[in-house]
N, C-alpha and C positions, 0 to 999 in steps of 0.2 A: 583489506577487502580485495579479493580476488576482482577479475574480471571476468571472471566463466558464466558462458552464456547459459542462461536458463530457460527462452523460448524466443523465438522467432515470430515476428510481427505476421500474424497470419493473410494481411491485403497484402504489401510491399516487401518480405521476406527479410528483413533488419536484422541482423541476430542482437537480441536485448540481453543484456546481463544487470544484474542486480543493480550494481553499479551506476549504469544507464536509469534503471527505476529511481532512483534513491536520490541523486545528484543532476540527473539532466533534465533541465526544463522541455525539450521536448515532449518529455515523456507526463502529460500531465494528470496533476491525480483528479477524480471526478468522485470516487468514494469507496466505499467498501461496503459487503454484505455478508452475513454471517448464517450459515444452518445451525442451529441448536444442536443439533444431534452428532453433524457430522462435519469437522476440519475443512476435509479436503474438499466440504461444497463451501467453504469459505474465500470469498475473492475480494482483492485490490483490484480497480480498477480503475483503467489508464486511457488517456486519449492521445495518440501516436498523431502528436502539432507537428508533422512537415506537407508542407505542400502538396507533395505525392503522395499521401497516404490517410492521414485524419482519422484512421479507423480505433476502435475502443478494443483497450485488450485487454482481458481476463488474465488476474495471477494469482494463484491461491495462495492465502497468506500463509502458509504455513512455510511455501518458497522463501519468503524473507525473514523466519525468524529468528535465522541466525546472526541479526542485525542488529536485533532487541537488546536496549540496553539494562532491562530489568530482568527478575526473574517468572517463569511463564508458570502462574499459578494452574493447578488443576482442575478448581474451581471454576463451575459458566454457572450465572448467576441469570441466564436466557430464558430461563421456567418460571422463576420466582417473581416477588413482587416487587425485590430489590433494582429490576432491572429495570432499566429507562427505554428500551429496546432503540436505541440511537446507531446500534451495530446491525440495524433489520432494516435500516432505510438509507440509501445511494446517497440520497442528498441531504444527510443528518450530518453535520460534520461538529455538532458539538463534543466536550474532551468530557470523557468517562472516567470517572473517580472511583469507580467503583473495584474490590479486588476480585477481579473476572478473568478467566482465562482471554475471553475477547480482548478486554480493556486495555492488556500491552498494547494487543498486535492497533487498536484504536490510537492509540498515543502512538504507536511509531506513524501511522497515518497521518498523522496531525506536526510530528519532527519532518516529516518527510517534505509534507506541504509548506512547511515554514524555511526548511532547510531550499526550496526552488524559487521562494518568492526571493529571502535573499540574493539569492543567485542572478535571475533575472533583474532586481533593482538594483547589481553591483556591476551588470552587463559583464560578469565573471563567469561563466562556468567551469565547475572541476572537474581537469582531464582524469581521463581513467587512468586506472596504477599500469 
């Protein structure tokens, strides 16, 4: 995993890279929300925990799927009946079993969150490469 910046903290100007999303507790996740129709209105979203800043920032998942450790079905499952619609609400954070194109980008969501609480109760954080 690279370090290359993918967007800049738009209150306090931070340059963020994936890396920062994925692994630094600063960076905390608050949920994700999905368009049906269209990816790139799909967003992770983060609350920028320093002092100076606290602001929430918008990343479209599709910025981190090269992080996914499964394979990203073509199937969205967001029309049907199969769907639990848990990827349409911020503050839905239960795990999506289903084989949904959302469902990975849901489960890295959920590694990600699990991946900063460790972090935080090991008062470890991993430096960047």
């Amino acid at each position: 995993m690279t370090d290359e910046i993918i967007q800049k903290c738009s209150s306090c100007g931070q340059p963020i890279s994936a890396f920062d999303l994925i692994y630094n507790p600063k960076f905390e996740i608050i949920g994700m929300t999905t368009s049906k129709k269209d990816v790139a209105k799909s967003f992770y979203y983060f609350n920028h925990d320093i002092p100076e800043c606290r602001t929430t920032i918008l990343v479209k998942v599709h910025d981190l799927a090269a992080y996914i450790d499964e394979p990203l079905t073509p199937i969205k499952l967001t029309d049907s009946t199969k769907c639990d619609n848990h990827c349409s609400k911020i503050d839905d954070l239960q795990e999506c079993s289903n084989n949904c194109f959302y469902a990975a980008f849901r489960r890295f969501l959920l590694q990600m969150m699990e991946t900063k609480k460790k972090a935080r109760d090991s008062g470890r954080i991993k430096e960047s490469p």
